[in-house]
Each structure stands twice: as structure tokens, then as C-alpha cells.
N, C-alpha and C positions, 0 to 999 in steps of 0.2 A: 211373194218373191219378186212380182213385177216393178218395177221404179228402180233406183238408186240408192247406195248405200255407201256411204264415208265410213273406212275401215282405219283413214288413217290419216293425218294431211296430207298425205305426198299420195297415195293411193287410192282411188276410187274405180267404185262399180255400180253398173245396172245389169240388172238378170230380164232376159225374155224369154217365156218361156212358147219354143214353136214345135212345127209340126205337130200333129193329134199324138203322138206320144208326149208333149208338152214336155218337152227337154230343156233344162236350162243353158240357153247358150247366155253367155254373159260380154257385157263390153265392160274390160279394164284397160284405167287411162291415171296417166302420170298428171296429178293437178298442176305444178310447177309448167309444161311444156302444153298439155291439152293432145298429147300423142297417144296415142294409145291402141288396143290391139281387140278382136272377137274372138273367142273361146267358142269353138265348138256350133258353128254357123251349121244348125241339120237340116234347116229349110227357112221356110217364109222369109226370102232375101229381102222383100220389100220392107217386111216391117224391122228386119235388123240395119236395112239402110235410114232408116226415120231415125229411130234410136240412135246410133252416128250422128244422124244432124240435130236433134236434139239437144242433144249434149254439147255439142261444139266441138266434136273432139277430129282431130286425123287421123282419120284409120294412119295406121304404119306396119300392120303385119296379120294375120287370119293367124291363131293356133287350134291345134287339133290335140285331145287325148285319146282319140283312139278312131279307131276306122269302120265305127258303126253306123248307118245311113243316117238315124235318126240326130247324130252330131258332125258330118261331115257332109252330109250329101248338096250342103247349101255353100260348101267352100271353094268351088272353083269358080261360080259367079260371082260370088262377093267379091273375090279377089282379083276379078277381070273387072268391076266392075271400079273398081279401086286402083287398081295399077299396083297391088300388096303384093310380098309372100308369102307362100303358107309353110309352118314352121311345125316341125311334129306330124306324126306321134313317133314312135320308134320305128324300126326298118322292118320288124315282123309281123307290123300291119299292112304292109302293101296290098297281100292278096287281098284286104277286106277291099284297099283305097281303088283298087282295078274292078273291085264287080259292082260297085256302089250304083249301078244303072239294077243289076238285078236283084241287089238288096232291097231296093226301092218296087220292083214289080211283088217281089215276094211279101212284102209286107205292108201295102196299100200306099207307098209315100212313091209316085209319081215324080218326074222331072230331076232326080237326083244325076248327078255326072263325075264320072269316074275322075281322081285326080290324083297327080304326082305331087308331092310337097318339091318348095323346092330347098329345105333342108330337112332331111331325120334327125332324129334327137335320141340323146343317148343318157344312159346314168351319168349324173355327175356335169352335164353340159347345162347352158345357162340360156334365158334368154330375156332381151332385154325392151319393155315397154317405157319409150320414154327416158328415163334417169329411172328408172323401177328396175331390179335386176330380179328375177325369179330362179330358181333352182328349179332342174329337170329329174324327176324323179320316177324309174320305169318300175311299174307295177304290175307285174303280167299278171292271169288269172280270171278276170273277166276276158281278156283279149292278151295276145302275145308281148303285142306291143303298144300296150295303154302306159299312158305318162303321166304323170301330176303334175302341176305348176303351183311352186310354194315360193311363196316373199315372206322370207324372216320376220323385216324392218315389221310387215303389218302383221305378223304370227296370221296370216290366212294363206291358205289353200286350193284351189279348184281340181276336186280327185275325180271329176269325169262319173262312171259306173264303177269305180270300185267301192265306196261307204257310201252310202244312205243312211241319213238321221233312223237310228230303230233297224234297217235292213244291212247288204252287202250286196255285190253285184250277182247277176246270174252268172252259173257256171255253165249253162246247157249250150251254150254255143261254140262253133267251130274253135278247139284250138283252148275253149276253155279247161279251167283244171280250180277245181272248189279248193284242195290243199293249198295249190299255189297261190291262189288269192287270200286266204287266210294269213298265210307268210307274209305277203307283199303286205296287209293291212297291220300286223300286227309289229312284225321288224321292221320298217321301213315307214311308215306315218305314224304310229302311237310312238315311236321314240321322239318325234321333233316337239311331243309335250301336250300336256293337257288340255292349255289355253288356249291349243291354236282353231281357229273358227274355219269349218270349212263350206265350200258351194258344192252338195253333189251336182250328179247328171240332173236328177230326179228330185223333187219335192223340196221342203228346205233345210234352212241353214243347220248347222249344229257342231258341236266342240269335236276331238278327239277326247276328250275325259269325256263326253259323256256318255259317247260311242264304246269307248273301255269298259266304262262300271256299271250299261243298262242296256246296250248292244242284246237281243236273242243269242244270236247267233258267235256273239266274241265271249261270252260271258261265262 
């Protein structure tokens, strides 16, 4: 998963994966402009500021799908660090984005800090990396207020904890509900089609068809 991956002309990506829960945060960037945006910054700032300079790209905005430490807890330094905003996830994550200091003691990941975005994101609202426009897609189920970020043009995806290649998200956490995420994965991502390639939270890549017809858990 670690390196770079051309999804598209106009769309690229690199996956890092940080913190000891090895979460993929990703940098997607508009190749035309070199703008581009971090998916899900849950820690190790330093190595996702390398990855930035690497690339060549300017930051221009932090996004979040959901308000769990392991992908958020690195988004208020990135973002100061940067001069960005952070955009997402939906408004029913707050309580996660306010206690991210002691999500972080509860669960071994140190140094994480509480943060406001400074836009929510809602069903149906867009955001834009670059000349790249994405669809906002809210998924509750793992979390209240977990989001998707889907580009047509490149029929790819970044769904956070809701699908894993073989898995789905946990439902044991606050606020979780296992039905509702079934819903959210099966009406609301297996309609946008079979071929579309997605980046979960966790491990790698894989279609929605294949997640439909070899899924445990959807099947």
C-alpha cells in the first residue's frame, strides 16, 4: 500500500500507512495543478509531511472520514503546520473530534489533540482537491458521522472504516449500530457500481464487486 498510485491522469495518490494501528492516511492530489489534499492524518505528522514534499504537491486542505484517533488525531498539527483546513467528517462526529486527547490515552496513541474542522460535511455536499471534485458521501454505522470521498471521473473511493477488502467496520464502538452500516455499505456504495476501486481505513485496495460477491460478512 505504501508508495504512489496513478488512478487516473488528472488523479493521483500515495497511501502511508501510520500510527501502530497502521491506518491508511492517504495524499490525494490533482496532477494538472500539483494541489492536493491528506485523507485521515491519525498520526506520525512527520512522516506525512515528507510524503507532501516528496510528491511536490501543496497541501490545500486536511480531510477527515470520521472522528477516530487513529485517523484524525494527527489533523490539527498537520493543518497548523500548513496553514490548511480541515474539511469533514459530518457534524455527529464532534463528540469523537472533542475527546481525541483521551481516545489517544485509552488506546496507547499519545500526543493526539482535540479539533474543530473548519467545515462539516453533509450528504450530497462536494469537495474539491485541485480541479478534482469528490462527492461526500455519509455513512454512519461504524461512527455517526463517518463520510466517504468518491471521484466519479476516477470510479475510486476512500470509505475510511466502513469496507475492508474480505471485512466491514467494527460496530462495537460508541454510537456504533452493525444494521446501520450494512445499509450504509450496501445502499449507498455498491450502488455507485462494481468497478469502482476503493482505499479502506485498513489493509488494501479492493473493488466494490468484489466486496458484493466474496464479502463474509455482505454475502
Amino acid at each position: 500500500m505504501k508508495g504512489s498510485k496513478t488512478l487516473m491522469s488528472d488523479l493521483k495518490a500515495a497511501v502511508l500507512p501510520v500510527t501502530p494501528f497502521q491506518q491508511n492516511c492517504s495524499l490525494l492530489w490533482c496532477a494538472e495543478t500539483l494541489n492536493g489534499a491528506v485523507v485521515d492524518p491519525g498520526g506520525d505528522v512527520p512522516r506525512i509531511m515528507e510524503m507532501i514534499e516528496n510528491q511536490g504537491v501543496t497541501l490545500e486542505k486536511v480531510l477527515l472520514t470520521h472522528g477516530h484517533m487513529d485517523h484524525a488525531g494527527g489533523a490539527a498539527d498537520l493543518a497548523e503546520a500548513f496553514g490548511v483546513p480541515i474539511e469533514g467528517p459530518q457534524l455527529e462526529e464532534r463528540f469523537l473530534l472533542e475527546a481525541l486527547d483521551r481516545q489517544g490515552a485509552q488506546f496507547g496513541l499519545p500526543g493526539g489533540r482535540n479539533v474543530e474542522p473548519d467545515r462539516w460535511l453533509s450528504e450530497g455536499d462536494t469537495v474539491t482537491v485541485g480541479k478534482l471534485v469528490f462527492d461526500v458521501i455519509h455513512c454512519p454505522g461504524h461512527t455517526p458521522g463517518h463520510v466517504v470521498f468518491f471521484n466519479a471521473d476516477a470510479r475510486f473511493a476512500v470509505v475510511g472504516d466502513v469496507l475492508f477488502k474480505g471485512s466491514i467496520g467494527r460496530t462495537d464502538f460508541p454510537r456504533g449500530d452493525h444494521e446501520t452500516l450494512l445499509r450504509s455499505i450496501k445502499l449507498k456504495l455498491f450502488p455507485l457500481g462494481d468497478d469502482i476501486t476503493f482505499l479502506p481505513g485498513h489493509g488494501p485496495l479492493s473493488t466494490f464487486g468484489e466486496e458484493r460477491r466474496t464479502n463474509p460478512f455482505l454475502v
